[in-house]
C-alpha positions in Angstrom: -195.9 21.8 -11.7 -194.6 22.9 -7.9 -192.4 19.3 -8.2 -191.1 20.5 -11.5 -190.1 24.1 -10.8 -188.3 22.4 -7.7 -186.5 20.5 -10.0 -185.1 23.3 -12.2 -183.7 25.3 -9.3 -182.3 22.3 -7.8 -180.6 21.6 -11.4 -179.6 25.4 -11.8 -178.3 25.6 -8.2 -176.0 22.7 -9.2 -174.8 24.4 -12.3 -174.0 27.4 -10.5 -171.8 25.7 -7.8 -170.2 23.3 -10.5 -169.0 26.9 -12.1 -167.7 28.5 -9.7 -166.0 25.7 -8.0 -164.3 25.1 -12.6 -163.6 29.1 -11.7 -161.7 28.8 -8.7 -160.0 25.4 -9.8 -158.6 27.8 -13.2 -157.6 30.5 -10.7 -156.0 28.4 -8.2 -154.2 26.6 -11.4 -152.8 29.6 -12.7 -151.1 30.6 -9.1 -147.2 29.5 -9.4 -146.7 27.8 -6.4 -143.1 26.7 -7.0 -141.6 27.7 -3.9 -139.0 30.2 -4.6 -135.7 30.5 -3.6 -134.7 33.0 -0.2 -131.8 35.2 -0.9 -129.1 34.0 1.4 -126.4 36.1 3.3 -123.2 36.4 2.4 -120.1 37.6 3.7 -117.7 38.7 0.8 -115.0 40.9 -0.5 -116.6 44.1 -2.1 -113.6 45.7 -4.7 -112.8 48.9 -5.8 -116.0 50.9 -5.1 -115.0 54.6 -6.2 -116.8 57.3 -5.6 -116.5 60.7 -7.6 -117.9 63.8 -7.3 -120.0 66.6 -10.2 -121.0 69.7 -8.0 -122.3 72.2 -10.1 -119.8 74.8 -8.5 -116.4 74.9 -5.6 -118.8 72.9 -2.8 -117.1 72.2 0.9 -118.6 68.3 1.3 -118.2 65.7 4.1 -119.0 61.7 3.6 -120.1 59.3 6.1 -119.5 55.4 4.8 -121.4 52.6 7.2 -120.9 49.1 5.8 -122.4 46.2 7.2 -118.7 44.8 7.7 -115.4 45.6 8.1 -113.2 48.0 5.4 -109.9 46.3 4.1 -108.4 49.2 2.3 -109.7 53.4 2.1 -107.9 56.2 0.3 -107.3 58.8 1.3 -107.8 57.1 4.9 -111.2 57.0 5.5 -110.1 57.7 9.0 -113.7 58.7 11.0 -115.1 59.7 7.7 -113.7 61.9 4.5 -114.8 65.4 5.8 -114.5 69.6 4.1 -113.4 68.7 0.9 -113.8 70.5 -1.7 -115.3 69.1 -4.7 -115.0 70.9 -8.6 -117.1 70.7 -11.0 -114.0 69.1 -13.3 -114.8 66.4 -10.6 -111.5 67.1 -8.6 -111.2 66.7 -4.9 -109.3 68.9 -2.5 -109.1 67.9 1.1 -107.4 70.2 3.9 -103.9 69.7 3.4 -104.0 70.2 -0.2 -103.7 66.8 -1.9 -105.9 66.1 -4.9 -108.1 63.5 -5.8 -110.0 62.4 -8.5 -112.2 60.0 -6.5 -112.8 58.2 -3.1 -111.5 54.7 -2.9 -112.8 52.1 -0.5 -113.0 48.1 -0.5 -114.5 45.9 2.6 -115.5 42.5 3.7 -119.1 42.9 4.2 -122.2 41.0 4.9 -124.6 41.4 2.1 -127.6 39.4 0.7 -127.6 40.0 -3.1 -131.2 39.2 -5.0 -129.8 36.9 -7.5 -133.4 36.1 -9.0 -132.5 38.2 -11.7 -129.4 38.9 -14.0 -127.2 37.7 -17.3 -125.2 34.9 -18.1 -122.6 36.0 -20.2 -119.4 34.0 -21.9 -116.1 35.0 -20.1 -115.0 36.5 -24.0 -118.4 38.6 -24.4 -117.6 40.3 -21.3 -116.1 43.7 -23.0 -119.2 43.9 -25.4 -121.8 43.0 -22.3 -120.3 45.8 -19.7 -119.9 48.4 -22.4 -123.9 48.3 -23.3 -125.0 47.5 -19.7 -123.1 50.5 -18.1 -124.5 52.6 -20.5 -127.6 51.2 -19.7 -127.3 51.7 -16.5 -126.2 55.5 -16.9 -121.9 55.4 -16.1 -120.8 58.1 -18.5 -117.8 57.1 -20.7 -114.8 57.5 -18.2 -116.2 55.9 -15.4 -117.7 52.7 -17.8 -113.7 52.9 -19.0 -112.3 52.7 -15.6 -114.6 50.0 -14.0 -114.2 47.6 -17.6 -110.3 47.9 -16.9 -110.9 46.6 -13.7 -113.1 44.3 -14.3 -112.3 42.6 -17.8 -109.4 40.5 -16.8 -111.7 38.9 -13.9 -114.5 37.8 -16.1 -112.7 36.8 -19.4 -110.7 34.4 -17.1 -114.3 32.4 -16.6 -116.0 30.3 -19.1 -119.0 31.9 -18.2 -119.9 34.8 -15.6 -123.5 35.3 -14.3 -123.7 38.7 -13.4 -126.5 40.9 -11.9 -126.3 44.7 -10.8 -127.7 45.1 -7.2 -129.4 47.8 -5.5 -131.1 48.0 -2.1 -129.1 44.9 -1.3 -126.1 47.3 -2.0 -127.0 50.2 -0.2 -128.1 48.2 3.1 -125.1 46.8 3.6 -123.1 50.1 2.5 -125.0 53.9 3.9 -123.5 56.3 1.8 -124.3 60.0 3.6 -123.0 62.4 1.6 -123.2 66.3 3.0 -124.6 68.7 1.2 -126.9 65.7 0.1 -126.4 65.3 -3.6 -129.2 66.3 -6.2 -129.1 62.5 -8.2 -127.0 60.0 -6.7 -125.9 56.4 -8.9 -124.7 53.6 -7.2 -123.5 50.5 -9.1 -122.6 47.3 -7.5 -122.1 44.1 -9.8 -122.5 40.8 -7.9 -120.9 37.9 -10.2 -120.1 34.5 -9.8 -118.3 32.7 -12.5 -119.6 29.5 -14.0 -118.4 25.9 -16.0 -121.6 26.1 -17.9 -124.4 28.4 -19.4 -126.7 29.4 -16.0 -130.6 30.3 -17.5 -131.7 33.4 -16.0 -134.6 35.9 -16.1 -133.0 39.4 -17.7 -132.5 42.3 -15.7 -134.0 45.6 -16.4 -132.7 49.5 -15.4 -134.5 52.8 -14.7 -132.6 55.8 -16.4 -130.4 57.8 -14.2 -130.8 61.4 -14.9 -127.4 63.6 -14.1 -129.6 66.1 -12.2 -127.6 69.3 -10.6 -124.8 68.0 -8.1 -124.7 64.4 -8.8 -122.7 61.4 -7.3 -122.0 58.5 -9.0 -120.1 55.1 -7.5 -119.4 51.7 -9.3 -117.8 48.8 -7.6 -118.1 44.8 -7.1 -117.8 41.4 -6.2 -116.9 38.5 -8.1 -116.7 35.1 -6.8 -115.5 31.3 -7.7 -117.2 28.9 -9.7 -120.8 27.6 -8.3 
């Protein structure tokens, strides 16, 4: 009887171990352990970024710009920053010596590392359709959507295919936008695009909704480079 009930907890001491070492073999086999790719540096031409202005009333502001580079073009001259002008609510800018503006206007060669795990491939001739329902996705009001597809259009319908992702933090790194009085929503858009001889499969991008809250600032610029 003793030799017996030795034998069943032997036997049930083996089941238990052959389970849980099934258990940990199912868990293990459901970690992906396909290494994944590191975003990579890069030093590249960032175009057109505009910045405009929606205080809620007259507001005296100042802007400091620190990119991770070197600026190829600013207007009005960026100078050592774009300081006491006054922004409208109409969105117009007044600087000291009386010249208006509708935005701020910088490009540079900067290092950034954009997250390119993420984004859409779209055909060069969908392009129109693709930025007008992204942009709005993304919260651009009509006007600037308008102004950044005019820019934009002629450089991705040239391609057979564009893959295109919107980035953030790898955005704002490389470019510290400081913007005095600090703003109550701020949106910053920065497409990173590469053009493309052939359909490039891609896991879809997702946005958070910007909310236009009291004095907001919204920017749009981008990068698009050659074939990969």
């Amino acid at each position: 009887m003793k030799k017996a009930l030795i034998s069943i907890i032997l036997i049930l001491s083996l089941c238990s171990c052959l389970f849980s070492c099934d258990d940990f073999k199912t868990v293990f086999d459901e970690v992906d352990t396909t290494p994944k790719p590191k975003p990579t540096e890069r030093v590249t031409n960032v175009y057109k970024p505009v910045i405009y202005f929606y205080p809620t009333e007259d507001t005296v502001c100042s802007v400091d710009l620190d990119v991770n580079g070197e600026f190829i073009c600013t207007y009005p001259d960026y100078a050592d920053g774009w300081n006491n002008f006054t922004a409208s609510p109409d969105g117009t800018l007044t600087f000291a010596n009386g010249k208006e503006y509708y935005c701020l206007y910088w490009e540079a060669k900067m290092n950034i590392t954009p997250d390119l795990s993420q984004g859409f491939c779209v055909s060069g001739n969908d392009s129109a359709e693709f930025l007008e329902k992204t942009l709005s996705d993304i919260g651009l009001n009509a006007r600037e959507a308008n102004e950044f597809i005019i820019y934009w259009l002629p450089i991705l319908e040239a391609n057979e295919y564009n893959v295109i992702t919107f980035q953030t933090d790898a955005y704002t790194d490389a470019a510290k936008l400081n913007v005095t009085p600090a703003p109550d929503s701020m949106l910053r858009v920065y497409m990173y695009a590469y053009a493309s001889a052939e359909y490039v499969d891609i896991a879809p991008q997702s946005f958070e909704p910007f909310v236009r809250d009291g004095f907001a600032v919204v920017e749009w610029g981008g990068t698009v480079e050659k074939i990969k």
